[in-house]
PDB file as gemmi writes it, atoms N, CA and C in Angstrom:
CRYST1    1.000    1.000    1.000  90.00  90.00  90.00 P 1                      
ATOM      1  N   UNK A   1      10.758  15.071   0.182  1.00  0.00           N  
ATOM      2  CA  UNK A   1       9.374  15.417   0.028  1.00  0.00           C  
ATOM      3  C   UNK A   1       8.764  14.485  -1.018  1.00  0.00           C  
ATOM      4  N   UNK A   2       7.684  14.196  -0.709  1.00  0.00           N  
ATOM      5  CA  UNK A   2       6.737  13.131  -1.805  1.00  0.00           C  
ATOM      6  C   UNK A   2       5.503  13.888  -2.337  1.00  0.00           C  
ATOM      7  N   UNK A   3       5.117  13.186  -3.340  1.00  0.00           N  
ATOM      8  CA  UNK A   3       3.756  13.559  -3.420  1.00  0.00           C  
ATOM      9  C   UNK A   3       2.847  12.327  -4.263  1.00  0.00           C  
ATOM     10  N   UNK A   4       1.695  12.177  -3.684  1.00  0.00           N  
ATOM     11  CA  UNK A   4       0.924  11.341  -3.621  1.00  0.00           C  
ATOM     12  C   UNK A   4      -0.199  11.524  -5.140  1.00  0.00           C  
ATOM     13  N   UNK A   5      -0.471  10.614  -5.248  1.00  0.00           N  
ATOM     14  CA  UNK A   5      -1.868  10.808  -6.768  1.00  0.00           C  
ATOM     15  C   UNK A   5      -2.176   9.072  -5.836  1.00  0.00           C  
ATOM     16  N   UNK A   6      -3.247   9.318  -5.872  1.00  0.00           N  
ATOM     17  CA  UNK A   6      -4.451   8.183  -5.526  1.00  0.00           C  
ATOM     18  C   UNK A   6      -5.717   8.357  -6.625  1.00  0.00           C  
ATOM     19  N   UNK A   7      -6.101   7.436  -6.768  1.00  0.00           N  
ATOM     20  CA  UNK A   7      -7.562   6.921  -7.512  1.00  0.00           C  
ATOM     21  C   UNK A   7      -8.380   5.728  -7.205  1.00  0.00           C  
ATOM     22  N   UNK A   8      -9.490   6.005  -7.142  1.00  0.00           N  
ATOM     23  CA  UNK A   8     -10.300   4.907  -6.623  1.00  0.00           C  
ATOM     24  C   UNK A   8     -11.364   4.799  -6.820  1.00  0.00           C  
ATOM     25  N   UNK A   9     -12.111   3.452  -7.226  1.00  0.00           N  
ATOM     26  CA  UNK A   9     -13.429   3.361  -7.957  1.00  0.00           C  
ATOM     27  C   UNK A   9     -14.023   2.280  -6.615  1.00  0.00           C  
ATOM     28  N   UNK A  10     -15.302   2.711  -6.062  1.00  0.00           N  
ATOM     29  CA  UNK A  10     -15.760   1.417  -5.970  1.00  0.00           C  
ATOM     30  C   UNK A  10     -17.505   1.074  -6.147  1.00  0.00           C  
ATOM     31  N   UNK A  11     -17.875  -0.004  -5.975  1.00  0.00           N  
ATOM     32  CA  UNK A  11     -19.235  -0.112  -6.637  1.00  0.00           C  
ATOM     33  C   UNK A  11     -19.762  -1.377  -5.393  1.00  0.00           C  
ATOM     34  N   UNK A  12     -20.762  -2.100  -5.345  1.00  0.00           N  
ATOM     35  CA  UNK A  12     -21.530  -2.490  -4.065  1.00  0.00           C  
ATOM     36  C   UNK A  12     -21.025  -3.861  -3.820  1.00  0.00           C  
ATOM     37  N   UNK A  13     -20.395  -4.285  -4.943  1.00  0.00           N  
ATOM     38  CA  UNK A  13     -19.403  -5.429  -4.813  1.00  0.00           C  
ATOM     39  C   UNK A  13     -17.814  -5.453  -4.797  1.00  0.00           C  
ATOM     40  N   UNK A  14     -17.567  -4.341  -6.055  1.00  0.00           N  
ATOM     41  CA  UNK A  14     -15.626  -4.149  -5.908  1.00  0.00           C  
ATOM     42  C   UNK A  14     -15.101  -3.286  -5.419  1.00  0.00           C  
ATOM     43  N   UNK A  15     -13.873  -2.934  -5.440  1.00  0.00           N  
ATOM     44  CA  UNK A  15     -13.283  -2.041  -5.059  1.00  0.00           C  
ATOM     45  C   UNK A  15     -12.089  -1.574  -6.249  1.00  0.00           C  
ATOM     46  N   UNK A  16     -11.813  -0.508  -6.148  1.00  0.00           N  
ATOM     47  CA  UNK A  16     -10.187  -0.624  -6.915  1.00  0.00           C  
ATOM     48  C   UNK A  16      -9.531   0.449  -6.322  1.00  0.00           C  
ATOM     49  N   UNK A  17      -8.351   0.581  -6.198  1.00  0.00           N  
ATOM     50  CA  UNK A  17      -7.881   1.561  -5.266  1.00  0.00           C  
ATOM     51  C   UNK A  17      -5.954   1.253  -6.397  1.00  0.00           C  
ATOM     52  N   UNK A  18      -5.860   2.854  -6.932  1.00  0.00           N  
ATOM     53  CA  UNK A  18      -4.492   2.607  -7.410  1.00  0.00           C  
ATOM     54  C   UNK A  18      -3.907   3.744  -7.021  1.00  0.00           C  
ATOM     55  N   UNK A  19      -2.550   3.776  -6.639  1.00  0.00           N  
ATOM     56  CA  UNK A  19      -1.791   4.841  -6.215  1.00  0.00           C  
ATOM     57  C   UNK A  19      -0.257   5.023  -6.440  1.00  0.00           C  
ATOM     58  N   UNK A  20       0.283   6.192  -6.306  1.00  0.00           N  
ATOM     59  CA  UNK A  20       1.653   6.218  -6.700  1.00  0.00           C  
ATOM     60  C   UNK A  20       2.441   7.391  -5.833  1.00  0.00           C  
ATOM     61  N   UNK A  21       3.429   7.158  -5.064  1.00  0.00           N  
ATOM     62  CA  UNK A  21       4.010   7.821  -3.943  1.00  0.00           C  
ATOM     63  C   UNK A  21       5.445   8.219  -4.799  1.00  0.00           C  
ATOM     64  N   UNK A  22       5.638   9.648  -5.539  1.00  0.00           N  
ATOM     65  CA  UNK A  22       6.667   9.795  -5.932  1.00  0.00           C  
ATOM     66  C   UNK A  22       7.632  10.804  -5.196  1.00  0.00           C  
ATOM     67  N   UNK A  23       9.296  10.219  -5.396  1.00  0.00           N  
ATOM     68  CA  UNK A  23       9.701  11.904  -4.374  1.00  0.00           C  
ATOM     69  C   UNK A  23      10.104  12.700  -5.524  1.00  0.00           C  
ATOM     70  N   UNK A  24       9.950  14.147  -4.539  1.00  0.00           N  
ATOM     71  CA  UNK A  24      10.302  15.332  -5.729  1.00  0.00           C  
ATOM     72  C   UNK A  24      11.157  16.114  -5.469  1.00  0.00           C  
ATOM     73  N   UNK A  25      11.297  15.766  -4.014  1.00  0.00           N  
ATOM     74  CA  UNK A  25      13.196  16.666  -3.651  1.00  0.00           C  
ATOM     75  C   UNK A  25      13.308  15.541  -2.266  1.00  0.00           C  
ATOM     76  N   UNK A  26      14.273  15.672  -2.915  1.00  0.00           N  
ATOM     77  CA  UNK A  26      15.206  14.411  -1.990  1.00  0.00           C  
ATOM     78  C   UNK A  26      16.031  15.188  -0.564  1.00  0.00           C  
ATOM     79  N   UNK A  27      15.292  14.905   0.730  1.00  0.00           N  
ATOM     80  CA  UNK A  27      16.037  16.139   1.618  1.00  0.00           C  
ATOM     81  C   UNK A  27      16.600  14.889   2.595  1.00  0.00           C  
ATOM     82  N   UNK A  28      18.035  14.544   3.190  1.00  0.00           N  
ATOM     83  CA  UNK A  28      18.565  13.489   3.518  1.00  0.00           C  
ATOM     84  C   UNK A  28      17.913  13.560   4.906  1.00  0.00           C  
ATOM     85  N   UNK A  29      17.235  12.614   5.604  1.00  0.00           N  
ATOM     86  CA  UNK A  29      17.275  12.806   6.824  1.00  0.00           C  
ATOM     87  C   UNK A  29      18.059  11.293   7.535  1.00  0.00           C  
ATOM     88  N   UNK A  30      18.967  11.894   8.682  1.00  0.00           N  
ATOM     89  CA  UNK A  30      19.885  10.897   9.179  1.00  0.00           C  
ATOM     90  C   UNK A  30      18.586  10.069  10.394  1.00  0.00           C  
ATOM     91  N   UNK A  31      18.380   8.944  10.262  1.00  0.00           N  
ATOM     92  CA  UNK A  31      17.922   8.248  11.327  1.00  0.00           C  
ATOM     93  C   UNK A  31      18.523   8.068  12.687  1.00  0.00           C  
ATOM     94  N   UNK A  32      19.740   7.509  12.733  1.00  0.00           N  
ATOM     95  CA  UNK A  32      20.726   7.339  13.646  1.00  0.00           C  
ATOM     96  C   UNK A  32      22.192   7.990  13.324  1.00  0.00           C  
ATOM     97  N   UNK A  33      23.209   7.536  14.349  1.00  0.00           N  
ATOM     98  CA  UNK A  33      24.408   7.867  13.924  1.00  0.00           C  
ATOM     99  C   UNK A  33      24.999   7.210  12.971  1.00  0.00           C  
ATOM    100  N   UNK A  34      24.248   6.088  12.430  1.00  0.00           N  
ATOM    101  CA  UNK A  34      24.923   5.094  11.379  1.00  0.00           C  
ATOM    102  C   UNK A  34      24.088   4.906   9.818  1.00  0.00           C  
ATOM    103  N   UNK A  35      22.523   5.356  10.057  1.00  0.00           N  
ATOM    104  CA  UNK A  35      21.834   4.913   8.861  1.00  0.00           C  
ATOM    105  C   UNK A  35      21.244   6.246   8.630  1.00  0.00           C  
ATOM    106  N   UNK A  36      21.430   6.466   7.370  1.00  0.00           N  
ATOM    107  CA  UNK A  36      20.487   7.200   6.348  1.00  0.00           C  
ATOM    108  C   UNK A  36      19.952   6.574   5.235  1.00  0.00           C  
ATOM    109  N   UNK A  37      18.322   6.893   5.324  1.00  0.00           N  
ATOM    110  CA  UNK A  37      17.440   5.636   4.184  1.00  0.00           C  
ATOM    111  C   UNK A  37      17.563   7.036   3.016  1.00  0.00           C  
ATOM    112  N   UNK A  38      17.656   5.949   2.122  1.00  0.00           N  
ATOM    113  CA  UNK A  38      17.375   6.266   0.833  1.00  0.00           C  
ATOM    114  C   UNK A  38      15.371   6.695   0.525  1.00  0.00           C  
ATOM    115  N   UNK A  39      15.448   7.661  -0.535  1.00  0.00           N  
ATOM    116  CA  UNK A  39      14.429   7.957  -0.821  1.00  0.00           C  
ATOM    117  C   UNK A  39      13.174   6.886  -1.535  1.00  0.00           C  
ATOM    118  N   UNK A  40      11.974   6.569  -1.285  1.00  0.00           N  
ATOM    119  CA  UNK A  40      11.257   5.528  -2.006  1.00  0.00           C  
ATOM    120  C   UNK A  40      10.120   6.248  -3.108  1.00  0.00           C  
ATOM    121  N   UNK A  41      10.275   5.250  -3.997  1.00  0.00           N  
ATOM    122  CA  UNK A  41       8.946   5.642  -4.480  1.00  0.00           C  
ATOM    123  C   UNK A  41       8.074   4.611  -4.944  1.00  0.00           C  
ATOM    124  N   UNK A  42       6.717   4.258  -4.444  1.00  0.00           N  
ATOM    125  CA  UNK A  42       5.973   3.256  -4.399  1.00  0.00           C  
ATOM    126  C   UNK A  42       4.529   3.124  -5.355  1.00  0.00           C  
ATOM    127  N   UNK A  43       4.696   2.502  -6.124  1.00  0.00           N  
ATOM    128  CA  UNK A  43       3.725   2.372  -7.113  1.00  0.00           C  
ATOM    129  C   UNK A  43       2.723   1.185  -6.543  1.00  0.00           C  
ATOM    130  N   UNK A  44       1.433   1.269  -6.634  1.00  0.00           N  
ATOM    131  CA  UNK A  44       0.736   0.101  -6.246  1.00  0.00           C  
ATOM    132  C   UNK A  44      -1.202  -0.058  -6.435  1.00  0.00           C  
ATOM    133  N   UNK A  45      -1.553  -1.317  -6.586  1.00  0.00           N  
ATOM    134  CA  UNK A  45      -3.100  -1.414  -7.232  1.00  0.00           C  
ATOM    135  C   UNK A  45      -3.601  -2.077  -5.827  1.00  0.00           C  
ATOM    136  N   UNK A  46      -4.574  -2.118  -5.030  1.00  0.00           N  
ATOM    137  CA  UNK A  46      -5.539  -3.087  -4.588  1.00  0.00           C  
ATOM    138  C   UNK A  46      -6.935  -2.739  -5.793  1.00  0.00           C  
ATOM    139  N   UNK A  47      -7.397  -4.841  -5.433  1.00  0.00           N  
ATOM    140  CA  UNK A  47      -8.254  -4.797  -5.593  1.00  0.00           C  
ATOM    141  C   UNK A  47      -9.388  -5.839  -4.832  1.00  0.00           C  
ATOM    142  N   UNK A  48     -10.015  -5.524  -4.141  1.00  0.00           N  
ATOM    143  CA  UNK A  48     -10.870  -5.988  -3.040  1.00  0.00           C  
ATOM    144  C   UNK A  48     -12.832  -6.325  -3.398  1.00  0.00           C  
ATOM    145  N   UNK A  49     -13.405  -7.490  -3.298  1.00  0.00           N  
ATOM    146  CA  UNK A  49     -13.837  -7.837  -3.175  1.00  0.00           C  
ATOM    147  C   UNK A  49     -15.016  -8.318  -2.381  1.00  0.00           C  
ATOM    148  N   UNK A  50     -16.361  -7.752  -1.915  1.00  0.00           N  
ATOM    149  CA  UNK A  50     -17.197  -7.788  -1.073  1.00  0.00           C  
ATOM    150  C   UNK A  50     -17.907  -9.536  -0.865  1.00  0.00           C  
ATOM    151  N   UNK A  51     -17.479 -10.171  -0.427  1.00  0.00           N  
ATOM    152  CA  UNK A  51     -18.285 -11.881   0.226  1.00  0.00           C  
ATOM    153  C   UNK A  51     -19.223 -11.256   0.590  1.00  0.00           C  
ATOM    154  N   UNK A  52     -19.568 -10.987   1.772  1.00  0.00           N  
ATOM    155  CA  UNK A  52     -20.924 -10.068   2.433  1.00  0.00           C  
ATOM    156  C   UNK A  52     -20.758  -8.732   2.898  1.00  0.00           C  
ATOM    157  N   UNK A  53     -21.758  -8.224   3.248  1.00  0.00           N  
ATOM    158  CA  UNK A  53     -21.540  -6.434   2.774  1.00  0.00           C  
ATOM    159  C   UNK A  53     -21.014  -6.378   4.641  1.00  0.00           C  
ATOM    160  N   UNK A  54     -20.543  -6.863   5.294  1.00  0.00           N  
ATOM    161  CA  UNK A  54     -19.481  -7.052   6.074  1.00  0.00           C  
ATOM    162  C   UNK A  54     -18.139  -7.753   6.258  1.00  0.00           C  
ATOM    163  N   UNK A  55     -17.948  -8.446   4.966  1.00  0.00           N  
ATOM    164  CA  UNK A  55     -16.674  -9.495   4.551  1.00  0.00           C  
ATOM    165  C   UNK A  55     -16.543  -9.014   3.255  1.00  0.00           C  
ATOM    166  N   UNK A  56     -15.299  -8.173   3.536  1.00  0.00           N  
ATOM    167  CA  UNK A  56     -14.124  -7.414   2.566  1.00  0.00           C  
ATOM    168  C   UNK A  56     -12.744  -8.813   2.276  1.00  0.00           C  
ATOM    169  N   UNK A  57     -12.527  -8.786   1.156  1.00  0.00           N  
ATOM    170  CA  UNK A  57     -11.503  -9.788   0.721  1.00  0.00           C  
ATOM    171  C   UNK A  57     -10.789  -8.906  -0.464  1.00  0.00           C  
ATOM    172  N   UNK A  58      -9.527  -8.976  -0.015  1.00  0.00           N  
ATOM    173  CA  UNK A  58      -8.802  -8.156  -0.822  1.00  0.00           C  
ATOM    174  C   UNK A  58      -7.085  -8.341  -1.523  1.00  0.00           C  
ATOM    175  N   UNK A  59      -6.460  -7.982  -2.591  1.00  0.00           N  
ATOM    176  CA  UNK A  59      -5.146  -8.178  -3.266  1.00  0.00           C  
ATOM    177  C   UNK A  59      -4.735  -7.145  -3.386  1.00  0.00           C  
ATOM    178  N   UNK A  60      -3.437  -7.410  -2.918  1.00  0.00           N  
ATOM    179  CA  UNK A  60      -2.609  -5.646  -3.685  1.00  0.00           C  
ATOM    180  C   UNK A  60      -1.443  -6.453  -3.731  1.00  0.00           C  
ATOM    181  N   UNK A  61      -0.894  -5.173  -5.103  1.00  0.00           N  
ATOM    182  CA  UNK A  61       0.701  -5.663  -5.512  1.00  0.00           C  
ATOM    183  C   UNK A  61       1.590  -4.253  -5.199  1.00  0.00           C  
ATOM    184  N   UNK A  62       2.410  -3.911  -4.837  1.00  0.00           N  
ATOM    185  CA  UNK A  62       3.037  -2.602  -5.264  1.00  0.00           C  
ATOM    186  C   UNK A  62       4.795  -3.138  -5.373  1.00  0.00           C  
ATOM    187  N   UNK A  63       5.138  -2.097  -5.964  1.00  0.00           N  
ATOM    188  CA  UNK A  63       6.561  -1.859  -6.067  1.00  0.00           C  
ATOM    189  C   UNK A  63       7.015  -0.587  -5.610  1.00  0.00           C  
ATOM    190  N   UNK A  64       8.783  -1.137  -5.157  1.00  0.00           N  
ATOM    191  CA  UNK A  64       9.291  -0.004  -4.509  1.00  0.00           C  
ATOM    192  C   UNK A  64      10.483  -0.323  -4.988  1.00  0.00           C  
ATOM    193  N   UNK A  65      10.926   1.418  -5.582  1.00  0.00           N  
ATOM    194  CA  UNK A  65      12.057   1.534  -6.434  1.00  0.00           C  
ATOM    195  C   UNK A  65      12.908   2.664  -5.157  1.00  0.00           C  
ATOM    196  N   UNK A  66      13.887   2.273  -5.267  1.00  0.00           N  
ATOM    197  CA  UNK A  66      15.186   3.222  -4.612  1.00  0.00           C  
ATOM    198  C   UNK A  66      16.545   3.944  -5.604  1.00  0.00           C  
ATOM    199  N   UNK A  67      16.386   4.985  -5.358  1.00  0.00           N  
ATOM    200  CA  UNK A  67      17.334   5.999  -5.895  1.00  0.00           C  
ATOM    201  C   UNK A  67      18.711   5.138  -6.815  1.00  0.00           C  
ATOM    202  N   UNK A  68      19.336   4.255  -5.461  1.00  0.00           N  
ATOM    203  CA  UNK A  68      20.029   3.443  -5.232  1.00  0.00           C  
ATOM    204  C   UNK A  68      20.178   2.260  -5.647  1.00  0.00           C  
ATOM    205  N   UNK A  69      18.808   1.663  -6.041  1.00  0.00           N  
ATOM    206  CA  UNK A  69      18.622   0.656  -6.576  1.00  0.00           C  
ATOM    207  C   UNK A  69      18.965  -0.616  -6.314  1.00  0.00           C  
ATOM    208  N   UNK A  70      19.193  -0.391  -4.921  1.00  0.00           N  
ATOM    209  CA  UNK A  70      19.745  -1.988  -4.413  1.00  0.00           C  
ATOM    210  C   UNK A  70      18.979  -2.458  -3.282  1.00  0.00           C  
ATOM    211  N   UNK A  71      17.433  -1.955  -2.941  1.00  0.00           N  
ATOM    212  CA  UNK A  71      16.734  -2.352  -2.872  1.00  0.00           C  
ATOM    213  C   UNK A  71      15.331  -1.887  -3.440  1.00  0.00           C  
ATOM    214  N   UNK A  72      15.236  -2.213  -4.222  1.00  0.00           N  
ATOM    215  CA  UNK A  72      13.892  -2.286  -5.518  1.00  0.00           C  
ATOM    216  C   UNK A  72      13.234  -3.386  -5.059  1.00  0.00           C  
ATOM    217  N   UNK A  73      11.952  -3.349  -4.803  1.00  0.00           N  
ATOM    218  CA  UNK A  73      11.529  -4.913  -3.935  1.00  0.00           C  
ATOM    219  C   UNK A  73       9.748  -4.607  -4.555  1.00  0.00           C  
ATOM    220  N   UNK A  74       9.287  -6.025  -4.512  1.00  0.00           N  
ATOM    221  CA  UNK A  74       7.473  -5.819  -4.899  1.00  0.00           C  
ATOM    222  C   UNK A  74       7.247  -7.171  -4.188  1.00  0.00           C  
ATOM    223  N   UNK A  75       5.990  -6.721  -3.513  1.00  0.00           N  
ATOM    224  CA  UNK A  75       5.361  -7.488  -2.888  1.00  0.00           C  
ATOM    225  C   UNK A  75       3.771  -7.408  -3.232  1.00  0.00           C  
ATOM    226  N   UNK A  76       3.089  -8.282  -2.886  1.00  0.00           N  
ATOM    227  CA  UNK A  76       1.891  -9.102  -2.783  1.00  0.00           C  
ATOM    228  C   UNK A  76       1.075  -8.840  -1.256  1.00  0.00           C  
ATOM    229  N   UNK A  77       0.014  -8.638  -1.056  1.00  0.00           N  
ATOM    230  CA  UNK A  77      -0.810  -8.537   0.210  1.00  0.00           C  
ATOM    231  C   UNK A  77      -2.372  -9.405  -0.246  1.00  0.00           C  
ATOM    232  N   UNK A  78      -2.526 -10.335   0.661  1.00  0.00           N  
ATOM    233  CA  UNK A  78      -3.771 -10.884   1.022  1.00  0.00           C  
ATOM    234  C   UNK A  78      -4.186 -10.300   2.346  1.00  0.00           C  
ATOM    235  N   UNK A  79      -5.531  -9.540   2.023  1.00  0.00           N  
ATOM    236  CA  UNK A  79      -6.300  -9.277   3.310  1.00  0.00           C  
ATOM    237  C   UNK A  79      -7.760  -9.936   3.461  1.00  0.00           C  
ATOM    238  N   UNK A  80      -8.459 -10.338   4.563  1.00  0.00           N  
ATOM    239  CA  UNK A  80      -9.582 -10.381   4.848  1.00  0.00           C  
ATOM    240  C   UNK A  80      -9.773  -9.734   5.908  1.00  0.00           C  
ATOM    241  N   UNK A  81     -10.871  -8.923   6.043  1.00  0.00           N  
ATOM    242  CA  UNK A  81     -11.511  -8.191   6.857  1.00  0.00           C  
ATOM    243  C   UNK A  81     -12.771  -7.882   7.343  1.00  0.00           C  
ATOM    244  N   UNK A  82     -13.520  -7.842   8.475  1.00  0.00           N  
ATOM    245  CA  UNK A  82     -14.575  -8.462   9.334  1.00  0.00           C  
ATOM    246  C   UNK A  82     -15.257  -7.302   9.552  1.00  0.00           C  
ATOM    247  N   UNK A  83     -16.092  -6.465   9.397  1.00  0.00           N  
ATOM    248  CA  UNK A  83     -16.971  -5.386  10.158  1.00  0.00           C  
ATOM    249  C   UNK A  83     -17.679  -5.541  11.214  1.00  0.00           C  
ATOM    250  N   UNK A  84     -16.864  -5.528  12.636  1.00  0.00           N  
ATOM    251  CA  UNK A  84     -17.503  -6.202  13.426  1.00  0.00           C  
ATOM    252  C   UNK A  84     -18.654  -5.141  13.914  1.00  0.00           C  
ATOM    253  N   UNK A  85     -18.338  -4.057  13.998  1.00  0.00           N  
ATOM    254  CA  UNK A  85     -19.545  -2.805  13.745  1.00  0.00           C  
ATOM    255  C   UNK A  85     -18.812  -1.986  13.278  1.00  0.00           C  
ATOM    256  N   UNK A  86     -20.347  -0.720  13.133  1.00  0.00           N  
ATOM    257  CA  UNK A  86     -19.386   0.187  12.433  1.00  0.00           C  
ATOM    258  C   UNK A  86     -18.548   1.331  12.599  1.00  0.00           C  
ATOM    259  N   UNK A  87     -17.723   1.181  12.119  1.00  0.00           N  
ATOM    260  CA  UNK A  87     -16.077   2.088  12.641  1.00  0.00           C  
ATOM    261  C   UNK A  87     -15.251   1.052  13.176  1.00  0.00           C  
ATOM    262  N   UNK A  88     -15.852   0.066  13.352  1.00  0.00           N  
ATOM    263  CA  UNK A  88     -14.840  -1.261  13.888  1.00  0.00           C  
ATOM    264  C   UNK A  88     -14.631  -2.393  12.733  1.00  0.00           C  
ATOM    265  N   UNK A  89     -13.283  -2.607  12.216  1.00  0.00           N  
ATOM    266  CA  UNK A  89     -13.127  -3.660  11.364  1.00  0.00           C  
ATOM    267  C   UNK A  89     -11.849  -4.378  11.810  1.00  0.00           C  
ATOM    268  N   UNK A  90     -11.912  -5.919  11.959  1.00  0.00           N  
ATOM    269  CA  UNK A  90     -10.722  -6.702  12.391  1.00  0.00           C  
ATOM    270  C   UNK A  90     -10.695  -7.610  10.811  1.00  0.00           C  
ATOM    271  N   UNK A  91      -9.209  -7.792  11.156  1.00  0.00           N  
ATOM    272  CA  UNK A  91      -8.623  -8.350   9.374  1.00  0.00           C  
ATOM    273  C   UNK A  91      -7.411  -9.111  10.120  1.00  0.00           C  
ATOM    274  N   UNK A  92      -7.263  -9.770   8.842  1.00  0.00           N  
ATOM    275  CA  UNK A  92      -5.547 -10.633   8.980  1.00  0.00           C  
ATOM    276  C   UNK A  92      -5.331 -10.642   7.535  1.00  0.00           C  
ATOM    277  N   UNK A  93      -3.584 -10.237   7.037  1.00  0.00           N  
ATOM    278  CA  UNK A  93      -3.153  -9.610   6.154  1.00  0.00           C  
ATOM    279  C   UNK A  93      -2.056 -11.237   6.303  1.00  0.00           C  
ATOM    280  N   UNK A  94      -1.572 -11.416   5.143  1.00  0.00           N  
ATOM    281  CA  UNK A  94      -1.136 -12.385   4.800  1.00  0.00           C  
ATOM    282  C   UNK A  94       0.087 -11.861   3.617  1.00  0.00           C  
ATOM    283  N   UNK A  95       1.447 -11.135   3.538  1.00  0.00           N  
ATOM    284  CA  UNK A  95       2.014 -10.494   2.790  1.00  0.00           C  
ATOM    285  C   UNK A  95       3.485 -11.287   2.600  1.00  0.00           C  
ATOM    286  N   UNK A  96       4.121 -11.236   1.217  1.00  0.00           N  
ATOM    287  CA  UNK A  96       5.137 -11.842   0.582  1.00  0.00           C  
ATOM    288  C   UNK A  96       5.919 -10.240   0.044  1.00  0.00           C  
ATOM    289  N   UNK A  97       7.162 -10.425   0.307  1.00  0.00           N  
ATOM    290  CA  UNK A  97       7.798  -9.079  -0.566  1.00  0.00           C  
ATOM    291  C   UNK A  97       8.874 -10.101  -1.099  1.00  0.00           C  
TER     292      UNK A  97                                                      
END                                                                             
């Protein structure tokens, strides 16, 4: 089981969006007959950028820690994103872990 805390500011040009995905009881669930994932917990900031009040440009970093600790990994996300109308947005995400 996880539980989530989000926060988020934004204003007619920025954005900020920070969040943190912690677990609080660890209940094993088997995927297959061979793998069971370890529990995550993911810490992470975007912060995004308005070009035109239909061109969103955006960064996020987060980290992800495991119980286990043998995969602890942080990655990087570049997004741009298009409002082609509204309720419709096309993007291309550009990400490094």
């Amino acid at each position: 089981m996880q539980v989530e805390v989000h926060a988020e500011a934004v204003s007619n040009n920025w954005n900020f969006n920070a969040y943190v995905l912690v677990t609080i009881r660890e209940v094993e669930q088997k995927i297959n007959w061979f793998y069971t994932p370890d529990a995550l917990d993911t810490y992470g900031l975007d912060v995004g950028y308005f070009i035109a009040p239909e061109l969103n440009a955006s960064v996020s970093y987060y980290y992800r820690s495991v119980d286990s600790s043998k995969a602890d990994a942080s990655g990087v996300l570049a997004r741009l994103a298009y409002e082609v109308t509204s309720g419709v947005t096309a993007g291309v995400n550009l990400s490094y872990v």
